[in-house]
C-alpha positions in Angstrom: 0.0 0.0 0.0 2.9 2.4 1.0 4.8 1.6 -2.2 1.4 2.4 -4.4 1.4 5.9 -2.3 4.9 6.8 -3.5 4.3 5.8 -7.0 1.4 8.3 -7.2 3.0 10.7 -5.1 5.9 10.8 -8.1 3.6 10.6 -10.8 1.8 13.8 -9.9 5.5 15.2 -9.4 6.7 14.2 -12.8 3.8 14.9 -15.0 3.9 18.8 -14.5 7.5 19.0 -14.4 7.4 17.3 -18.1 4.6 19.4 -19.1 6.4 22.3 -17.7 9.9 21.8 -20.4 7.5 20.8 -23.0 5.9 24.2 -22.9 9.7 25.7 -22.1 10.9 24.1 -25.6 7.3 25.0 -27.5 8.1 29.1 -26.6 11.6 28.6 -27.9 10.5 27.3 -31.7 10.0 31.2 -32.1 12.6 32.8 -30.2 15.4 30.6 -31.9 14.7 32.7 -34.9 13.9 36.6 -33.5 16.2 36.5 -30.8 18.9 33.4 -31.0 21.1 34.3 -29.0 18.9 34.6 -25.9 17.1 31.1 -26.9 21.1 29.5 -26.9 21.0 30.8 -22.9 17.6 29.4 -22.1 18.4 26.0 -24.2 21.6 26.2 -22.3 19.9 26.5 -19.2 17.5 23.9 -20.0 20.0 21.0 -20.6 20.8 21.0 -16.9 17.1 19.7 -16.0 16.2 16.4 -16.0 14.9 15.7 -19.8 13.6 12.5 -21.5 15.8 11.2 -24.8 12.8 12.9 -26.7 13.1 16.1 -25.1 17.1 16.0 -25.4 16.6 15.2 -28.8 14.2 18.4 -29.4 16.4 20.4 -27.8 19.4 19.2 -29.7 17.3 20.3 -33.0 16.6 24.0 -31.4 20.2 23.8 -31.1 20.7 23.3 -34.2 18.2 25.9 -35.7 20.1 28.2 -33.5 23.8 28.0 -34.7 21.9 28.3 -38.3 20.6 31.6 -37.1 24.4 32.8 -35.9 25.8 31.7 -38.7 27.5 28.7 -37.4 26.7 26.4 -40.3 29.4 23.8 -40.4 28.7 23.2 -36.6 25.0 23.3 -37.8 25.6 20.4 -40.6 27.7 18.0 -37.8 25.3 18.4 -35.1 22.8 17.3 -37.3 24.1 14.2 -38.5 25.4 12.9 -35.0 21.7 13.8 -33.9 20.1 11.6 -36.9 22.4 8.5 -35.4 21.4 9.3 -32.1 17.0 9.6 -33.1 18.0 6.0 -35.0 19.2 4.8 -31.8 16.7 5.6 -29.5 14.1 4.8 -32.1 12.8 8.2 -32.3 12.8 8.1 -36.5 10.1 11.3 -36.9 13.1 13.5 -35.7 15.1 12.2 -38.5 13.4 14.8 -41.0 13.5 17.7 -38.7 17.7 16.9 -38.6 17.8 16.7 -42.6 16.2 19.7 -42.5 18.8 21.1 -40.4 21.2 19.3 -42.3 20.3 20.7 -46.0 19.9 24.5 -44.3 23.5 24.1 -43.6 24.9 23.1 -47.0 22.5 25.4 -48.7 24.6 28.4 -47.4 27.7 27.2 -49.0 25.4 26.6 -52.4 26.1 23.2 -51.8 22.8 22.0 -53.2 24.0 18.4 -54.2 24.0 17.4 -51.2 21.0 19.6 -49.6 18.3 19.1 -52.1 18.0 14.8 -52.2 17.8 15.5 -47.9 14.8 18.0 -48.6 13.4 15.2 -50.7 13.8 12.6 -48.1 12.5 14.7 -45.5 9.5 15.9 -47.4 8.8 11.9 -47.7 9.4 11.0 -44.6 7.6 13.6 -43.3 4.3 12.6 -45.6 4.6 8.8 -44.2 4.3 9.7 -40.8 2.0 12.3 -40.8 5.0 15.5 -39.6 3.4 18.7 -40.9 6.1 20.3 -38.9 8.8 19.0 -40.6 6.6 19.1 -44.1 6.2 22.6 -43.5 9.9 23.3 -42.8 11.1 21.6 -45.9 9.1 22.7 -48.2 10.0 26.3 -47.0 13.6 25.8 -47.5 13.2 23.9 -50.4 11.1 27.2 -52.0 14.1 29.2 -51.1 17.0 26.8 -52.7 14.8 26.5 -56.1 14.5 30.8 -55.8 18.0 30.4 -55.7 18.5 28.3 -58.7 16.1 30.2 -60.5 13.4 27.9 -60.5 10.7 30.0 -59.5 7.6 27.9 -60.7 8.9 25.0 -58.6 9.8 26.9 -55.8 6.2 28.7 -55.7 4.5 25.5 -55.3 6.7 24.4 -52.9 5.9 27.5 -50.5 2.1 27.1 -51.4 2.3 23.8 -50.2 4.1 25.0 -47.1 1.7 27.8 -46.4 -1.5 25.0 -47.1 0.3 22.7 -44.4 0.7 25.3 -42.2 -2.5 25.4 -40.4 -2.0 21.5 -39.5 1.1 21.9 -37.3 0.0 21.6 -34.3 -2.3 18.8 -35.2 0.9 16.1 -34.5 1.7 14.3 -31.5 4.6 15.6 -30.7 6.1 19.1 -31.6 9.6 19.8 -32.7 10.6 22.6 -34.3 8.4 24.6 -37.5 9.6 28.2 -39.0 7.7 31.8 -38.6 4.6 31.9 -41.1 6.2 35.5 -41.6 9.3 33.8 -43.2 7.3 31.8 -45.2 5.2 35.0 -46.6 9.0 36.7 -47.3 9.8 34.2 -49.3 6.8 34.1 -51.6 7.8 37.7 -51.3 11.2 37.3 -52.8 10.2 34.7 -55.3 7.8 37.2 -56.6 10.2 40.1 -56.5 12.4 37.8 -58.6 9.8 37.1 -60.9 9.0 41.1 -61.5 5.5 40.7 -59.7 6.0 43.6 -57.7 2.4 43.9 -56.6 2.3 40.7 -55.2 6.4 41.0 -53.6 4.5 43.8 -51.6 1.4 41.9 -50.5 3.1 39.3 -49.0 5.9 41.3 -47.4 3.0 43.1 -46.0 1.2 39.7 -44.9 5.1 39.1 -42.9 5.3 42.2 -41.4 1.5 42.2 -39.8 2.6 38.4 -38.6 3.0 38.6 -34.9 6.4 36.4 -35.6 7.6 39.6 -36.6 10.2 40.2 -33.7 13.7 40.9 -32.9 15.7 39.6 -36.4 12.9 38.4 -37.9 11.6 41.7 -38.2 14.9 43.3 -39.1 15.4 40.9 -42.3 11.9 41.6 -42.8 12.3 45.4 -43.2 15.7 44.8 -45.6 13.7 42.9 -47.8 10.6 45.6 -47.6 12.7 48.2 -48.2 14.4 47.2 -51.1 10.3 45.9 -53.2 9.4 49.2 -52.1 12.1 50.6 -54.1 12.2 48.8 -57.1 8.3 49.3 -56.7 9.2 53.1 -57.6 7.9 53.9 -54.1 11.0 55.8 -52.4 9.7 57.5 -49.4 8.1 53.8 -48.4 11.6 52.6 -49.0 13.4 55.0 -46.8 11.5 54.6 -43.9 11.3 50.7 -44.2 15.8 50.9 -44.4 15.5 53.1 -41.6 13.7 50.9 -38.9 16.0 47.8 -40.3 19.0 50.3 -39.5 17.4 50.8 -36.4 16.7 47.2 -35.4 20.6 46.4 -36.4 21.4 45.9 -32.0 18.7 43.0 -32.6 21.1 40.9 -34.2 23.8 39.5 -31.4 25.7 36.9 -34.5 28.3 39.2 -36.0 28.4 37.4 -39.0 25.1 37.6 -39.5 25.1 41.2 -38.2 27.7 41.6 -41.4 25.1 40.0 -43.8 22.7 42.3 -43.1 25.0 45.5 -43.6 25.5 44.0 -47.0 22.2 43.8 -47.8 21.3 47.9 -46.5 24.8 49.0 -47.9 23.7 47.6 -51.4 20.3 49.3 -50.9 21.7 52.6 -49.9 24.1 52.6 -53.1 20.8 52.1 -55.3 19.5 55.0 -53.4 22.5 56.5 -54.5 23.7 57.2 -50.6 27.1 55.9 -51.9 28.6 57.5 -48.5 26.3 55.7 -46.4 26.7 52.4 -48.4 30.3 52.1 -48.5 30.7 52.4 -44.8 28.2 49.7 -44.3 30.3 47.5 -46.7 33.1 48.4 -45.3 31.9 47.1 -42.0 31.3 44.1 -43.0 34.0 43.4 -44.9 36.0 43.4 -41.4 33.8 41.4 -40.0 33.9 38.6 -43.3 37.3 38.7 -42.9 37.7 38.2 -38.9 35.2 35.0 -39.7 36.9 34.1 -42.8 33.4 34.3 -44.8 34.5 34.4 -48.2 31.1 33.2 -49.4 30.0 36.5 -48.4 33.2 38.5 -48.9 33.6 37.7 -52.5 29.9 39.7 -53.1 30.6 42.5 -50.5 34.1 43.1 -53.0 31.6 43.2 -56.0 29.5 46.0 -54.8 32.4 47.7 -53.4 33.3 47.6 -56.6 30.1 49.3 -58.5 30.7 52.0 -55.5 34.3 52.3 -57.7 33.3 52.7 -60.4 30.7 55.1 -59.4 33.5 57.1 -57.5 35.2 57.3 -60.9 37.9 54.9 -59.4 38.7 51.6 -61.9 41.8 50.6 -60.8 40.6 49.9 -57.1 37.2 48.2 -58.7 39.3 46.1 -60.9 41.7 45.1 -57.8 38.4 44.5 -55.9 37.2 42.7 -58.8 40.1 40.4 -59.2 39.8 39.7 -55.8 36.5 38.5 -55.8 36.9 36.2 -59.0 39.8 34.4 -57.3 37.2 33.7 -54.1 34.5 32.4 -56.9 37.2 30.6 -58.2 38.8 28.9 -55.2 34.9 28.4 -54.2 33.0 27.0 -57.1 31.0 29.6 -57.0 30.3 30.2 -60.8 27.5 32.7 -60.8 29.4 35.2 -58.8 32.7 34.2 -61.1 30.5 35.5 -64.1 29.6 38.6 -62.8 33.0 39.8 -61.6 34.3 39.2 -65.0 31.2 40.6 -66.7 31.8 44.1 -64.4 35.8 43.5 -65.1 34.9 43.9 -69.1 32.4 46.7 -68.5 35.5 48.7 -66.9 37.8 47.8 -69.4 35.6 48.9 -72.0 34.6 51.9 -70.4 39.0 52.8 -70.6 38.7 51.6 -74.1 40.9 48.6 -73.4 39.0 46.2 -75.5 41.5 43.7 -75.6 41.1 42.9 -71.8 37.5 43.5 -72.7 37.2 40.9 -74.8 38.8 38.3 -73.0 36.9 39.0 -69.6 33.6 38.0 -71.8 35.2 35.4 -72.6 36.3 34.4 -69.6 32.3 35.5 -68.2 31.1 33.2 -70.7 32.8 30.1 -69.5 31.8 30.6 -66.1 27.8 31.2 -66.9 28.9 27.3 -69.2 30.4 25.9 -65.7 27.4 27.4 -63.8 24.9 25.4 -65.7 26.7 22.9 -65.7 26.8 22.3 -61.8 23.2 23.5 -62.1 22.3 20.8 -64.2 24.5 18.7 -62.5 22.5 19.3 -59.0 19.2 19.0 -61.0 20.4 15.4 -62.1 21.6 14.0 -58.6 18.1 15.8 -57.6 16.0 13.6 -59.8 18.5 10.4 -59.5 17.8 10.8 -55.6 13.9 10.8 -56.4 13.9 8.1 -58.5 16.0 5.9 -56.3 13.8 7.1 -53.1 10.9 5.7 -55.5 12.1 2.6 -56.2 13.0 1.8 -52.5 9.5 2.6 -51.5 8.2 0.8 -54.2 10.2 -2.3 -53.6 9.5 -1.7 -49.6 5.5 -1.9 -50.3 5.8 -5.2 -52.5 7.6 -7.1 -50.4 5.1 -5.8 -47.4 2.4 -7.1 -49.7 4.2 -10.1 -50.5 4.4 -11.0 -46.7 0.8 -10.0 -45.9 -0.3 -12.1 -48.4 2.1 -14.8 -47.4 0.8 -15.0 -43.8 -2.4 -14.5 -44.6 -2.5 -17.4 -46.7 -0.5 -19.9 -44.1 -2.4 -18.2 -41.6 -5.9 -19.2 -44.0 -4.2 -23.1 -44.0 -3.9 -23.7 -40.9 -7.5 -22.3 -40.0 -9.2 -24.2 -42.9 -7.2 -27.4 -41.2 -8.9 -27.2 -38.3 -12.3 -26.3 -39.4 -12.7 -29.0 -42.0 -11.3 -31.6 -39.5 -13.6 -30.2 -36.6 -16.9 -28.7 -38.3 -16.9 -30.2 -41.9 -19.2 -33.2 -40.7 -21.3 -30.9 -38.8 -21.9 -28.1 -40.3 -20.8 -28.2 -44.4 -24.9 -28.4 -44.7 -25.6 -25.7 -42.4 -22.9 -23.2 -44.0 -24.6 -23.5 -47.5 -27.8 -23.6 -46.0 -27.7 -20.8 -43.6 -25.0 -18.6 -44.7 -26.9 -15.8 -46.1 -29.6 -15.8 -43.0 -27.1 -16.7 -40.2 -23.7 -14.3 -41.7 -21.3 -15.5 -39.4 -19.9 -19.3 -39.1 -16.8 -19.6 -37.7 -14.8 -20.2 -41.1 -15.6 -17.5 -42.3 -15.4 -15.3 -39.1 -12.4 -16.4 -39.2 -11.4 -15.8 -42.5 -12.9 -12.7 -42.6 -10.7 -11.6 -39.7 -7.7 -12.4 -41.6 -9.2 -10.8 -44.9 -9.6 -7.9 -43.1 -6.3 -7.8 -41.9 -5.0 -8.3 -45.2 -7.0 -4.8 -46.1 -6.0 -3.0 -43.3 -2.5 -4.0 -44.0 -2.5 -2.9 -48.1 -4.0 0.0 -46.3 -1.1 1.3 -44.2 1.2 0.2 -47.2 -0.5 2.8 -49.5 -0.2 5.2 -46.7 3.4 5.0 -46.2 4.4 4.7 -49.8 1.8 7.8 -50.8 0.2 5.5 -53.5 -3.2 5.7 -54.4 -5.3 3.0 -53.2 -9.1 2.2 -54.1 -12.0 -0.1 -53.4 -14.9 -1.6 -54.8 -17.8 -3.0 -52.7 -19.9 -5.5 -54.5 -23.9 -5.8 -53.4 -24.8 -9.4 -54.5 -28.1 -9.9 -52.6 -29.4 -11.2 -56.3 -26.6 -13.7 -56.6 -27.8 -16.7 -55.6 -25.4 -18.2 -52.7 -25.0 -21.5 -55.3 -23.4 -18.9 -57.8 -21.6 -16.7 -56.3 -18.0 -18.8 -56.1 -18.9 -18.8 -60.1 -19.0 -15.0 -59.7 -15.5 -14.8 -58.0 -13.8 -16.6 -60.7 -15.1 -14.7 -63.1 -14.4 -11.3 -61.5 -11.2 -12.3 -60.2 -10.2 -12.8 -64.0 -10.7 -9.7 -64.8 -8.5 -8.4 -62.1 -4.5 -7.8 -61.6 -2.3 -9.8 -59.6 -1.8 -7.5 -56.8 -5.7 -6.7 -56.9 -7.6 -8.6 -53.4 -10.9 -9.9 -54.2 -12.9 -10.2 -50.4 -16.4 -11.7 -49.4 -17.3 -8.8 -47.0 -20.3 -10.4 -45.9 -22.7 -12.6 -47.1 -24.3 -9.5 -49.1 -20.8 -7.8 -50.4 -17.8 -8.1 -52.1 -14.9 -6.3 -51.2 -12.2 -5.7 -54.2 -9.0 -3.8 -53.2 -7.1 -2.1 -56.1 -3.3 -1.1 -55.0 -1.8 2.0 -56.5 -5.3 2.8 -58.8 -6.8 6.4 -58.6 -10.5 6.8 -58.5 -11.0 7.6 -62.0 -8.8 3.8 -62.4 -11.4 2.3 -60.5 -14.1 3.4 -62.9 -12.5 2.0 -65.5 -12.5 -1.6 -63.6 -16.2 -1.0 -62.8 -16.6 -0.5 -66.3 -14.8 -3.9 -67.1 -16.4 -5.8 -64.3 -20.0 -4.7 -65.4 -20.6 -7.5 -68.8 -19.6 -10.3 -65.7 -21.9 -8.6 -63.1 -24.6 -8.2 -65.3 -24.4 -12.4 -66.3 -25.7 -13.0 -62.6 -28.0 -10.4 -62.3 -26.6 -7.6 -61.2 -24.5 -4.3 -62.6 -22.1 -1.9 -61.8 -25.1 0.2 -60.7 -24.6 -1.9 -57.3 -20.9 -1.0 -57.0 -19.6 1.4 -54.4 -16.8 3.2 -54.8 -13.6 5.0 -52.7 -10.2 5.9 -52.6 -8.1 6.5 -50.1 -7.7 9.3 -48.5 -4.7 10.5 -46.0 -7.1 10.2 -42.8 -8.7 7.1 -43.8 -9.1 4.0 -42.2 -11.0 0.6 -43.9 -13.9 1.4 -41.5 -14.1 5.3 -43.4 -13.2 3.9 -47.1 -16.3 1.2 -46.5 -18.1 3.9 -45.5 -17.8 5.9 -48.2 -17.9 3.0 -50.4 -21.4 2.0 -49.2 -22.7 5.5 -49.9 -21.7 5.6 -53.6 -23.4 2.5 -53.9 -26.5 3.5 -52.5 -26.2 6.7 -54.9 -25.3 5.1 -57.9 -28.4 2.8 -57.2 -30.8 5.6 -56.8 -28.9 7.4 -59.6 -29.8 4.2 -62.0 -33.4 4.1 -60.1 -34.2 7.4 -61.1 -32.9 7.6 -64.4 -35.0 4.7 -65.2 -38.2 6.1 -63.9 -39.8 7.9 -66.6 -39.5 5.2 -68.6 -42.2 3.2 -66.6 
């Protein structure tokens, strides 16, 4: 009795205190992004406590969000894959998308998108099988902003309509983990439609960001860069001013020097296209100290560029070409092809401008081949993009075969052994009665037993279409006019018009029950269609067939359901059609 007591008394002790860090790691999803700094303190703090592996885990993932958010990508990228070991380990696979996530965020800011988009892809899957609109929602969001990136704006719209549809489901999950601002999401439908000249609609849904009440701390800040700079290519000037102002303002809100340095870059290049040239270059040249102390060449090679414009501008060649040079041999050393191009496409703008068309000629040249090696590792990451998908395919594929393959496989030894015993205990007794009284009666045990197993069977190719994303449909058969004689006549002929992989069920005593594996609902009309000559030989017609497909909520009890009530509507649909003609 006393130990019982003490067991209680910890359970009520325990259960808050869980609760408690749950709601401590739910308030830090948000803060990890508009003030990251402060959330590494309170994530700090947090690890001290007494945490399950699940709640490590989570916060090992806010951990890793938050060295994204100071800039600490490499770090980022490692802690990520020792955390996907560790979720494997524990058996805690839904975290494994929120890490490759993490993981492709990472590579995505070296432009290393060989190796970030095929995790998006396996995290968008992963996160469809087991039902993670968290980690859906995060992927799809970063995979918009690698395809804006690439300049593949159609994809990358759907891909951040998808995220924003998915968005109001995140909180229906078990479990959270981590999800990004809806106001980030909204910035970069923003910035995809910038890049796409729909100005109108950049400003709508910078608007829709900044009204977000996500909008805090850096969120806001990168929010106002990027408001600032439609407004300004909108023609609107004033509205541009004011926005660079409040981001100038909300600069302390950033505690990451490096990513303190990104943003000067971004205001410096606004204020040059404002034509504040005095104003921009000490921004840039800001940065540039900072890019240096870090070693950020990704970034340093563009700040040289529009140092460089600011040259020009100044009436000052020889230091925009030194600039220049510099940042081709960054480009070079770093793959980076795009930026390569436009450093020698600015080098032959100089050089003509000084009439030295010589050197102007062979920086083209030299443009040219980098916008060929650009597409090429474009194409290049496209390839690897769609090998990844087709080999991700063909696994799941394989993976739902073999399931069927086994279900079936059990099923039928499980069918042997239970027809075994029957026949040696009941066939005597009741072989009359089960031809007999079958219809009347329903239920005998053979085929309550059998129907168990059937069922099984259908809730098994069931979860199998789930987790693969197939399609899935079913038929349901009313043979109430078959007479019971007949109706193993039926089956033969129905099951020959089938495929292999297609399950033909006897529901009930009044039903059949076909399964149809990886067909859409307009395939099952189709197989209505074919079925209906046989139906029609034994008195019946497709009239009498209910249909359904699978759905991602679904279970067999729903898709009967929803079977049964098409067939009663196609019946009354027939009924009625045929009435004026009596």
């Amino acid at each position: 009795m006393d130990f019982r007591i003490l067991v209680l008394s910890l359970l009520f002790v325990i259960t808050p205190a869980l609760a408690d860090t749950n709601e401590a790691l739910d308030e830090l999803v948000s803060l990890v992004y508009q003030y990251p700094s402060q959330a590494n303190q309170q994530l700090d703090s947090l690890k001290k406590q007494s945490l399950t592996d699940k709640q490590l885990l989570r916060l090992q993932l806010l951990k890793c969000h938050v060295l994204l958010q100071l800039g600490e990508h490499e770090a980022a990228i490692k802690l990520a894959q020792e955390a996907q070991k560790k979720a494997r380990f524990l058996k805690l696979e839904p975290a494994i998308a929120y890490f490759q996530q993490c993981e492709a965020d990472g590579y995505g800011y070296t432009d290393d998108l060989k190796n970030a988009f095929p995790l998006l892809d396996a995290a968008i899957e992963d996160a469809k099988s087991r039902y993670q609109p968290q980690a859906m929602v995060s992927a799809l969001r970063l995979k918009g902003q690698f395809e804006i990136g690439v300049g593949n704006y159609t994809s990358a719209i759907e891909s951040l309509r998808l995220s924003l549809d998915v968005y109001p489901d995140l909180h229906n999950q078990k479990d959270n983990w981590a999800w990004p601002p809806l106001a980030y999401i909204y910035a970069d439908m923003a910035s995809v439609m910038h890049a796409t000249g729909d100005l109108p609609q950049a400003n709508y849904y910078i608007e829709l960001a900044l009204h977000d009440p996500q909008s805090k701390g850096k969120v806001r800040q990168s929010l106002l860069v990027m408001s600032s700079r439609i407004a300004l290519d909108s023609g609107d000037k004033e509205k541009s001013l004011t926005a660079l102002q409040q981001a100038i303002d909300l600069l302390p809100e950033i505690s990451s020097s490096q990513e303190y340095a990104v943003s000067q870059i971004q205001i410096g290049a606004i204020e040059f296209k404002l034509g504040n040239i005095e104003a921009a270059e000490k921004f840039l040249d800001d940065a540039t100290k900072t890019l240096i102390e870090h070693n950020n060449f990704y970034q340093l090679l563009r700040v040289q560029r529009v140092l460089a414009l600011i040259r020009m501008k100044q009436a000052r060649p020889k230091e925009a070409l030194e600039l220049l040079h510099s940042s081709a041999n960054f480009a070079q050393k770093l793959a980076q092809y795009d930026d390569l191009a436009s450093a020698y496409t600015l080098q032959a703008k100089i050089h003509a401008q000084n009439k030295d068309y010589s050197d102007a000629y062979q920086a083209m040249q030299l443009a040219v081949e980098a916008n060929q090696k650009a597409q090429e590792k474009l194409n290049n990451t496209q390839f690897m993009q769609y090998k990844a998908k087709l080999e991700l395919q063909e696994q799941q594929q394989t993976q739902a075969q073999q399931q069927i393959r086994e279900a079936t496989l059990n099923q039928q030894q499980q069918l042997d052994r239970i027809y075994a015993l029957v026949i040696f205990l009941l066939l005597v007794i009741a072989g009359m009665a089960l031809w007999v009284f079958s219809k009347s009666r329903g239920w005998t045990l053979v085929t309550n037993l059998a129907q168990r197993n059937d069922e099984q069977l259908a809730e098994s190719m069931l979860a199998n279409a789930k987790k693969t994303g197939q399609p899935l449909s079913l038929l349901l058969v009313d043979i109430r006019h078959v007479r019971q004689i007949d109706l193993p006549a039926l089956q033969d002929e129905i099951e020959k018009k089938l495929r292999e992989q297609d399950k033909l069920i006897q529901h009930s005593a009044e039903e059949l029950l076909v399964i149809l594996p990886y067909t859409s609902n307009a395939g099952s009309e189709r197989v209505v269609e074919q079925l209906d000559p046989v139906l029609q030989r034994w008195h019946t017609s497709k009239s009498h067939v209910g249909i359904a497909s699978l759905k991602q909520p679904d279970t067999l009890q729903t898709l009967l359901k929803r079977a049964s009530i098409s067939q009663l509507s196609r019946s009354r649909n027939e009924e009625s059609f045929q009435s004026p003609a009596k």
